[in-house]
N, CA, C and O atoms as CSV, one atom per row, in Angstrom:
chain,resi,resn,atom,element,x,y,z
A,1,UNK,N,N,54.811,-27.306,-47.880
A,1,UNK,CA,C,54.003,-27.860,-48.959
A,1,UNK,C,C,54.720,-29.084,-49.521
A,1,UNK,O,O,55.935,-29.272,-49.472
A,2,UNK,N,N,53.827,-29.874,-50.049
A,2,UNK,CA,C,54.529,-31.011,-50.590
A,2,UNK,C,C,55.020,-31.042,-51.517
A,2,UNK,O,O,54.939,-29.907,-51.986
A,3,UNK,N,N,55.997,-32.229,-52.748
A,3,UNK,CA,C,56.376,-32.212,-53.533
A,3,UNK,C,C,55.557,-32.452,-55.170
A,3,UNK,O,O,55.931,-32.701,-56.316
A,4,UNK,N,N,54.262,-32.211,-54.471
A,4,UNK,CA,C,53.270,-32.683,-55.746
A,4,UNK,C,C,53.213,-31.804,-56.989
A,4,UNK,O,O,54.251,-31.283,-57.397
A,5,UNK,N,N,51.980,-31.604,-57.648
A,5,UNK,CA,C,52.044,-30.402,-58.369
A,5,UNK,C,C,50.518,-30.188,-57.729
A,5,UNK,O,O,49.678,-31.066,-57.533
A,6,UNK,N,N,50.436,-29.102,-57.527
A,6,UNK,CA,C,48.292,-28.458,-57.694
A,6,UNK,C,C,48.481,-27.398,-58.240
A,6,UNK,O,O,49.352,-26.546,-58.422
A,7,UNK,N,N,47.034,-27.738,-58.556
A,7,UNK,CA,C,46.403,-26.529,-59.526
A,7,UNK,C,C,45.455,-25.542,-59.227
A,7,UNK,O,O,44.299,-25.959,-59.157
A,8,UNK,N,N,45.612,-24.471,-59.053
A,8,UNK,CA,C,44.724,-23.698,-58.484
A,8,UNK,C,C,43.736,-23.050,-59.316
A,8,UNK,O,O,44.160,-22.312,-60.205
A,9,UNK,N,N,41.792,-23.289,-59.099
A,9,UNK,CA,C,41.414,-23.075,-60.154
A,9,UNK,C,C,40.508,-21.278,-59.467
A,9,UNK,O,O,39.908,-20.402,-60.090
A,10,UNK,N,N,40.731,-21.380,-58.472
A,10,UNK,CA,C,39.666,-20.411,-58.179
A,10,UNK,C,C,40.571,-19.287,-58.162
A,10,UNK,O,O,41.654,-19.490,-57.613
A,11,UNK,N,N,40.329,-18.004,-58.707
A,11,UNK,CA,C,40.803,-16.762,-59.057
A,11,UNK,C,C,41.617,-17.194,-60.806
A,11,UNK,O,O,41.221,-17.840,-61.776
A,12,UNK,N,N,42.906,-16.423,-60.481
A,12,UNK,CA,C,43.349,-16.883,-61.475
A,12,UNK,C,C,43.954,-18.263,-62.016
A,12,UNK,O,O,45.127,-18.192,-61.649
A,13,UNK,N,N,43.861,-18.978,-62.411
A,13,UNK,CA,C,44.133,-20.239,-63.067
A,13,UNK,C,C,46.017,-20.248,-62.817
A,13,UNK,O,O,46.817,-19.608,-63.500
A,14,UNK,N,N,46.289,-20.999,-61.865
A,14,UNK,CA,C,47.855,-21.387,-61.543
A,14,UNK,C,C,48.535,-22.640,-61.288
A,14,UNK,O,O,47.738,-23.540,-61.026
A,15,UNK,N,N,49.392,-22.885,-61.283
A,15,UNK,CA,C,49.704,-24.475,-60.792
A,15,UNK,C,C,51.539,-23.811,-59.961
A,15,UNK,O,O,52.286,-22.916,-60.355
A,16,UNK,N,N,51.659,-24.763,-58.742
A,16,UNK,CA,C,53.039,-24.768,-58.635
A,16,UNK,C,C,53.729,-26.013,-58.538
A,16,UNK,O,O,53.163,-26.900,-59.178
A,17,UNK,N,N,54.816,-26.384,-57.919
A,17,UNK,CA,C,55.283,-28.075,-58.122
A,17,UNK,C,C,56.419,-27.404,-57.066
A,17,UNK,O,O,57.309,-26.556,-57.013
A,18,UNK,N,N,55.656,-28.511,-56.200
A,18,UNK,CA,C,56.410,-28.125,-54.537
A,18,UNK,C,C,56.463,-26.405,-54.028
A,18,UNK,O,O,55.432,-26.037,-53.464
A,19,UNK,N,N,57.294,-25.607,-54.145
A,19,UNK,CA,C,56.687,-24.320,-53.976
A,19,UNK,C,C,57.415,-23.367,-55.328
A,19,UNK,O,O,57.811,-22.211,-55.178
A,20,UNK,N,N,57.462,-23.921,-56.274
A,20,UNK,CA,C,58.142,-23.252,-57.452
A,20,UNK,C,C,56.730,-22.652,-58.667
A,20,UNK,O,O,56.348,-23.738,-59.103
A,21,UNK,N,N,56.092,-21.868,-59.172
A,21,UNK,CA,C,55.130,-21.774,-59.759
A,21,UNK,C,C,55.746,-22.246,-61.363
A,21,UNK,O,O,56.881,-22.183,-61.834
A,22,UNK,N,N,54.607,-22.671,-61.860
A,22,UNK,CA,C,54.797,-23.561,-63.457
A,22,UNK,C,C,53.653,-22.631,-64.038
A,22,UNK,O,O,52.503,-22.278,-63.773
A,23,UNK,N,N,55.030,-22.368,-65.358
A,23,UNK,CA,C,54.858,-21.326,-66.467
A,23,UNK,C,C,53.069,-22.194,-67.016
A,23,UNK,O,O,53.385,-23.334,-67.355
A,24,UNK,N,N,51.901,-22.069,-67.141
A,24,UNK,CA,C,51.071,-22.398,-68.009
A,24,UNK,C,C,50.590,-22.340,-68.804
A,24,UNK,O,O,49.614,-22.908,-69.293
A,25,UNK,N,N,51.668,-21.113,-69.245
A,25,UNK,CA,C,51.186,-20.426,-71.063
A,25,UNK,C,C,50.146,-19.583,-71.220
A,25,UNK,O,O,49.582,-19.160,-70.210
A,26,UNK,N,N,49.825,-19.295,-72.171
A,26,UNK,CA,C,48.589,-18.406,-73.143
A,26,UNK,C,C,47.758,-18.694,-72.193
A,26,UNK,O,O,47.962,-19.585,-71.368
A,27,UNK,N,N,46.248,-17.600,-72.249
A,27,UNK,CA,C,45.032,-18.008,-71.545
A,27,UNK,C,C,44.444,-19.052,-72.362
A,27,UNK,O,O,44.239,-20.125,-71.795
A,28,UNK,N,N,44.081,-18.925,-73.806
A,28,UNK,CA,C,43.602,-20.773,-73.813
A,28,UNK,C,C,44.106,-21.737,-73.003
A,28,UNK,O,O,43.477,-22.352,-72.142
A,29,UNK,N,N,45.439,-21.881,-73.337
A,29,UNK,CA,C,45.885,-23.365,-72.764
A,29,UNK,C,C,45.567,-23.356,-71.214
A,29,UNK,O,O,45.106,-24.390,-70.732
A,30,UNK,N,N,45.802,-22.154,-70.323
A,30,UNK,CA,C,45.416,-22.608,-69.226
A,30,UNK,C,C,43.524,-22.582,-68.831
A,30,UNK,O,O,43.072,-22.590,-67.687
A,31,UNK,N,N,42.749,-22.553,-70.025
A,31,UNK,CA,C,41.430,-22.372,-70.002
A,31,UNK,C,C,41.078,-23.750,-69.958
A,31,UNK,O,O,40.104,-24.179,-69.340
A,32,UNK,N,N,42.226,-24.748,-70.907
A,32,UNK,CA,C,42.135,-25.714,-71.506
A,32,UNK,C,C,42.384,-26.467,-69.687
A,32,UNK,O,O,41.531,-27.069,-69.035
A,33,UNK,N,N,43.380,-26.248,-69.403
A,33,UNK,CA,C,43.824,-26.858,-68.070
A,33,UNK,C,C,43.057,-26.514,-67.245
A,33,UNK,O,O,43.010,-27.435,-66.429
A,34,UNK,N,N,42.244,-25.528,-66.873
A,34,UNK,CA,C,41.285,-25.924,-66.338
A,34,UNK,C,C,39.948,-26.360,-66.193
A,34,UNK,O,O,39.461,-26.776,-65.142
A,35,UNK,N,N,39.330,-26.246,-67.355
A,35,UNK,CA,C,38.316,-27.110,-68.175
A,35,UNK,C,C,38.459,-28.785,-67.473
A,35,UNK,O,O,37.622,-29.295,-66.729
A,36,UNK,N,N,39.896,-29.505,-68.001
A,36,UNK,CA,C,40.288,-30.665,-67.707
A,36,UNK,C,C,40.499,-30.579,-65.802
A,36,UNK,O,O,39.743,-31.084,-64.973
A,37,UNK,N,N,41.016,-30.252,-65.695
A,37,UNK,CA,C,41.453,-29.988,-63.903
A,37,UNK,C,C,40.058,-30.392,-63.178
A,37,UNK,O,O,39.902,-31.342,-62.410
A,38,UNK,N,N,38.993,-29.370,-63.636
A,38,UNK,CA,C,37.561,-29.452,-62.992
A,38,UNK,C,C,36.895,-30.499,-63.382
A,38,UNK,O,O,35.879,-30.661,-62.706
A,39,UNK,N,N,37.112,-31.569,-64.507
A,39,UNK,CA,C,36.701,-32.338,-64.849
A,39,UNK,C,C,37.787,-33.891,-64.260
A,39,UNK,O,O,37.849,-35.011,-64.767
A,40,UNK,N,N,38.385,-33.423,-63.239
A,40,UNK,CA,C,39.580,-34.752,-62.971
A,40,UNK,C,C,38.038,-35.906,-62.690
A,40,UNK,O,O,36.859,-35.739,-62.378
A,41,UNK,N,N,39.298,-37.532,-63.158
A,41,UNK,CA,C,38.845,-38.827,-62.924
A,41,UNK,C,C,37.464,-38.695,-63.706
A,41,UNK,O,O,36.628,-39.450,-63.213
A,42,UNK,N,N,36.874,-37.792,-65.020
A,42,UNK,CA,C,35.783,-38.230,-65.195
A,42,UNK,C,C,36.284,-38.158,-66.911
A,42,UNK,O,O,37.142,-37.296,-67.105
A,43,UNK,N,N,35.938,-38.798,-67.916
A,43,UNK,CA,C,35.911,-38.554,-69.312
A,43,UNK,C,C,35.344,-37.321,-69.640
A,43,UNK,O,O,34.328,-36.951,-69.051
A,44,UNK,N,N,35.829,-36.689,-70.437
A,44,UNK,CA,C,35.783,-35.348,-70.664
A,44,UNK,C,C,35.235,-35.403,-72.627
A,44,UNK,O,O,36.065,-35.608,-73.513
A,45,UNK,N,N,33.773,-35.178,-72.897
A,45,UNK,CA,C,33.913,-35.526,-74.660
A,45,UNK,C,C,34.816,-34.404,-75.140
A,45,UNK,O,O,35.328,-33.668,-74.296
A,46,UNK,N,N,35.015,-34.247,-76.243
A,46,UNK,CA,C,35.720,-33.125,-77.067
A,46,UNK,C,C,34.754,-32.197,-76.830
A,46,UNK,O,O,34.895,-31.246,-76.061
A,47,UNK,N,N,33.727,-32.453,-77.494
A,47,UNK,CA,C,32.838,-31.245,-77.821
A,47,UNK,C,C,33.047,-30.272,-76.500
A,47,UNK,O,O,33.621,-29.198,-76.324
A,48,UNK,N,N,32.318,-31.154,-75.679
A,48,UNK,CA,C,32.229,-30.101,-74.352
A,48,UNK,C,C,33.828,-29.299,-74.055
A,48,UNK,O,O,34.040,-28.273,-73.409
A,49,UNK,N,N,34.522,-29.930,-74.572
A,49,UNK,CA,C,35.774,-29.279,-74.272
A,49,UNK,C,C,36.068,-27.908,-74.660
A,49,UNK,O,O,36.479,-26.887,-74.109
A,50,UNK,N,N,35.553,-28.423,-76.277
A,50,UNK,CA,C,35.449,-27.144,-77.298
A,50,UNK,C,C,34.663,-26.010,-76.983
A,50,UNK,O,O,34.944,-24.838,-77.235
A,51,UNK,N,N,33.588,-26.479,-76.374
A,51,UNK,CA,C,32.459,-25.622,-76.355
A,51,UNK,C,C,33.154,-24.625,-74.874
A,51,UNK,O,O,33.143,-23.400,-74.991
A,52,UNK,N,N,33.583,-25.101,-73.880
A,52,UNK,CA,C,33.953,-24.362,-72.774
A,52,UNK,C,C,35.076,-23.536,-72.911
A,52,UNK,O,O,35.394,-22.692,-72.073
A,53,UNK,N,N,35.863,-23.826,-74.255
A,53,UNK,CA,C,36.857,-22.586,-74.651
A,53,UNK,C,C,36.439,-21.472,-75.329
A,53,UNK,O,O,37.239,-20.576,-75.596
């Protein structure tokens, strides 16, 4: 695997960085990360942000 980071959204919500897994906290924040993740390269309003947590 490479040295990037990904994020894995399907099952449980994960990310690793190269093959090490990264702590993502509380289920909000990673609700939050993936809210944004599924929304890459597009503007994201607040609201909708809010509303999907």
């Amino acid at each position: 695997m490479s040295e990037g980071i990904f994020i894995r959204l399907l099952g449980a919500v994960s990310a690793v960085h190269g093959s090490r897994p990264i702590d993502l906290g509380p289920a909000q924040q990673r609700t939050v990360l993936a809210i944004l993740a599924s929304a890459a390269a597009h503007p994201l309003p607040m609201d909708q942000l809010v509303a999907g947590i």
